[in-house]
Backbone as JSON, one array per atom type, in Angstrom:
{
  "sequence": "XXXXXXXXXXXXXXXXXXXXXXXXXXXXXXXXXXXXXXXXXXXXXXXXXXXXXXXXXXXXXXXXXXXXXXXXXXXXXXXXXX",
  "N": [[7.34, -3.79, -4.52], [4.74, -2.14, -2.97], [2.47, 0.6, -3.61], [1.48, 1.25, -1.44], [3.13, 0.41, 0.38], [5.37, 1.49, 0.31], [4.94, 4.2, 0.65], [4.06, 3.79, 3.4], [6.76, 3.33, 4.1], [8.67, 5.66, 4.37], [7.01, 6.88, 6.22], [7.57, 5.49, 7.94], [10.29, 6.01, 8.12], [10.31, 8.71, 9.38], [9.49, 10.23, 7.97], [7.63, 13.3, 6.92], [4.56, 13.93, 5.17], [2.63, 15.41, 2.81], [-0.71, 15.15, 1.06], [-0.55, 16.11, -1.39], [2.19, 15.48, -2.03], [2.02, 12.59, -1.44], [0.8, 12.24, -4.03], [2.47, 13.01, -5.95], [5.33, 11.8, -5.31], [4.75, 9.25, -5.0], [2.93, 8.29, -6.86], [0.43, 8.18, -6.22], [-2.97, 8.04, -6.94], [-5.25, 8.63, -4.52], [-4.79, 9.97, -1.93], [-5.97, 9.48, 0.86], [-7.42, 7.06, 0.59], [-5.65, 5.91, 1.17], [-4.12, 6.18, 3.2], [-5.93, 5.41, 4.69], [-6.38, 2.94, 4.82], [-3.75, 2.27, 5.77], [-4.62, 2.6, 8.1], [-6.01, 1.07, 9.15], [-4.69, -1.41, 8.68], [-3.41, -1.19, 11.56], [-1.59, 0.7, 11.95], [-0.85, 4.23, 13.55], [-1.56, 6.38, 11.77], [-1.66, 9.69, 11.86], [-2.56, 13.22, 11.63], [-1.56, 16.24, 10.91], [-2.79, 19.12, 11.22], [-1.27, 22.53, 9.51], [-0.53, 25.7, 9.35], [0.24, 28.56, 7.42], [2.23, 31.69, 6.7], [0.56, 33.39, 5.42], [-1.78, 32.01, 5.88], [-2.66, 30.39, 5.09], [-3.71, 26.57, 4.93], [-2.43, 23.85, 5.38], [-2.35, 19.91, 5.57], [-0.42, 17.5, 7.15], [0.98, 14.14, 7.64], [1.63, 11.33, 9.9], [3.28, 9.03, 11.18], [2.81, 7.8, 14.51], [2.9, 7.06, 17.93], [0.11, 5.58, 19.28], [-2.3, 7.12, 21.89], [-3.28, 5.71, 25.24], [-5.56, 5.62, 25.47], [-6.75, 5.63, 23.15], [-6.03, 3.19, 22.6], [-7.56, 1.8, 24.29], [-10.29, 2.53, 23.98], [-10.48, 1.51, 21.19], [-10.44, -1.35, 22.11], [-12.62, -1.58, 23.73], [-14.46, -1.28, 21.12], [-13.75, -3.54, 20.07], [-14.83, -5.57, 21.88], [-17.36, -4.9, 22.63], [-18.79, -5.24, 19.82], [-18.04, -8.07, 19.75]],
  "CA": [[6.81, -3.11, -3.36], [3.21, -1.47, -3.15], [2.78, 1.71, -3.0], [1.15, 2.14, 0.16], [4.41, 0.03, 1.61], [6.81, 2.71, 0.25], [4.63, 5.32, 1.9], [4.79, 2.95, 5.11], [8.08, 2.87, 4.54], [8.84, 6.48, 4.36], [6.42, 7.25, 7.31], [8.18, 5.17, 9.54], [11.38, 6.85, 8.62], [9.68, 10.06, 9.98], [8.99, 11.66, 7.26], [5.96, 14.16, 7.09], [3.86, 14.0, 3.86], [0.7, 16.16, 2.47], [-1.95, 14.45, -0.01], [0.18, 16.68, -2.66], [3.67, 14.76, -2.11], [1.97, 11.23, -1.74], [0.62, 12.11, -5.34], [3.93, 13.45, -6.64], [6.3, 10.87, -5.35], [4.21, 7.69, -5.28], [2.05, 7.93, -8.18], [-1.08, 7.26, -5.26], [-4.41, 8.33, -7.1], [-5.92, 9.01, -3.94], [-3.56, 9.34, -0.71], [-6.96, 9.63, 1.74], [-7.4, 5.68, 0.86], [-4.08, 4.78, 1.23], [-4.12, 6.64, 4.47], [-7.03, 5.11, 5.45], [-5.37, 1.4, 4.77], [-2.65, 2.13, 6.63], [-4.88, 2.95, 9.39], [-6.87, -0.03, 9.17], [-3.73, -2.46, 9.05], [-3.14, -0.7, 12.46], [-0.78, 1.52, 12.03], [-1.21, 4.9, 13.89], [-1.06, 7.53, 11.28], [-2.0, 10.85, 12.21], [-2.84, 14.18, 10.79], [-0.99, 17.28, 11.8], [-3.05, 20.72, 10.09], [0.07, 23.6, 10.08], [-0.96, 27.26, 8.94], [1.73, 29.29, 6.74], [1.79, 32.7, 7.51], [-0.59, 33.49, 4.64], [-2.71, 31.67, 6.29], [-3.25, 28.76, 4.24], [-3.56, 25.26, 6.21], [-2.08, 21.76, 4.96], [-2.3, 18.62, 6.28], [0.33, 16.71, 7.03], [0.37, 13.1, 7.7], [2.68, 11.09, 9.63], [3.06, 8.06, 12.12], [2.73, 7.86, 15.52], [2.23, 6.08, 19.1], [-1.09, 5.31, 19.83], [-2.41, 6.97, 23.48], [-3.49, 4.83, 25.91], [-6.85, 6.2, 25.19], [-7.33, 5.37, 21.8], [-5.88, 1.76, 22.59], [-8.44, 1.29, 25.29], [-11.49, 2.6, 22.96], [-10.21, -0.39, 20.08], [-10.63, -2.98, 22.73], [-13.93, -1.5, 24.03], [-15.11, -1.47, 20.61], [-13.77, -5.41, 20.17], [-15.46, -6.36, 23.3], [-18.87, -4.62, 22.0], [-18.86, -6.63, 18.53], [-18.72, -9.5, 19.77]],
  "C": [[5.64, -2.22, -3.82], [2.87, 0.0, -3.22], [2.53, 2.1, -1.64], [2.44, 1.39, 0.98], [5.15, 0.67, 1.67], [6.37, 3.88, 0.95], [4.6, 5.23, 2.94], [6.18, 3.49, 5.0], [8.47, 4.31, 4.53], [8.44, 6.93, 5.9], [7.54, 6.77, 8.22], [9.88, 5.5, 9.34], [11.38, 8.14, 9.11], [10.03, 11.07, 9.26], [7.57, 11.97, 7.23], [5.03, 14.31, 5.76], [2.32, 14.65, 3.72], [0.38, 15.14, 1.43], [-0.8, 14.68, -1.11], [1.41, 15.71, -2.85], [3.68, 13.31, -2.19], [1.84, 10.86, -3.37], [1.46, 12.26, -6.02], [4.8, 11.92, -6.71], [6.08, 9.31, -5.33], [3.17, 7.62, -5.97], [0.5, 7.67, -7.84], [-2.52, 8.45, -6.05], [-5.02, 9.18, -5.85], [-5.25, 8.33, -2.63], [-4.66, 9.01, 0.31], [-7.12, 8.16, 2.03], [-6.34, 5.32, 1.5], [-3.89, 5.44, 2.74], [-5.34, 5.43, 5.49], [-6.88, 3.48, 5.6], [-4.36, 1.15, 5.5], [-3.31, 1.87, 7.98], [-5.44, 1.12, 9.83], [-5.98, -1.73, 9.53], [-3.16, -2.36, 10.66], [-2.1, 0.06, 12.85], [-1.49, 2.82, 12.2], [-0.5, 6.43, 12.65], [-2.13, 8.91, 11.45], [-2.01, 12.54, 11.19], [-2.51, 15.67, 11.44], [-1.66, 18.72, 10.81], [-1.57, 21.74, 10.39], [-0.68, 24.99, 8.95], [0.31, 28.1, 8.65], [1.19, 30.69, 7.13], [1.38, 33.73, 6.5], [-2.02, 33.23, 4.77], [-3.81, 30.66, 5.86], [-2.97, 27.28, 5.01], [-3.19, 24.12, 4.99], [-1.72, 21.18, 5.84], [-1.24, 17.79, 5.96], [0.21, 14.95, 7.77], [2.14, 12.27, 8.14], [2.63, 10.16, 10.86], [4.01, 8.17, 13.29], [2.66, 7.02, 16.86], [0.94, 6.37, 19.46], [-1.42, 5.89, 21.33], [-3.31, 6.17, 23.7], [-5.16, 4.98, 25.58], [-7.26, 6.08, 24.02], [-6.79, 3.85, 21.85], [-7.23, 1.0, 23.16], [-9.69, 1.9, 24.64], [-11.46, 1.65, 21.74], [-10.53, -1.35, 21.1], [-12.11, -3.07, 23.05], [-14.92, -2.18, 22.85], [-15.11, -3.01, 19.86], [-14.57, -5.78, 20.59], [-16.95, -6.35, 22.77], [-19.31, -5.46, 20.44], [-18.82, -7.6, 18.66], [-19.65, -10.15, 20.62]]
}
């Protein structure tokens, strides 16, 4: 198994992951790609900022349903390419 499938596969047990924990627990070089692969295979992964009360922000990362509104901007931009 790949890594970006075990981080699939995590995601879609709804867990929440920062950059920091993809690098820790799956060995991923660079989670931003592997984010960005996921996205691309069409899976809706999303990016939640959260603010500690220090006032430091991380990004968390974690999959989602698509709104209707970001379905219907993919088809637009189908329709327009071809």
């Amino acid at each position: 198994m790949s890594k970006t499938d075990r981080i699939l596969e995590a995601l879609m047990g709804g867990e929440e992951l920062t950059a920091k924990q993809m690098k820790a627990r799956f060995s991923v070089g660079n989670p931003a790609e592997v984010v960005r692969q996921l996205r691309f295979k069409g899976f809706a992964v999303y990016t939640n900022p959260r603010t500690n009360s220090k006032g430091k922000t991380k990004n968390f990362y974690r999959l989602g349903t698509p709104s209707r509104a970001v379905v219907a901007a993919g088809y637009r931009a189908l329709a327009q390419a071809a």
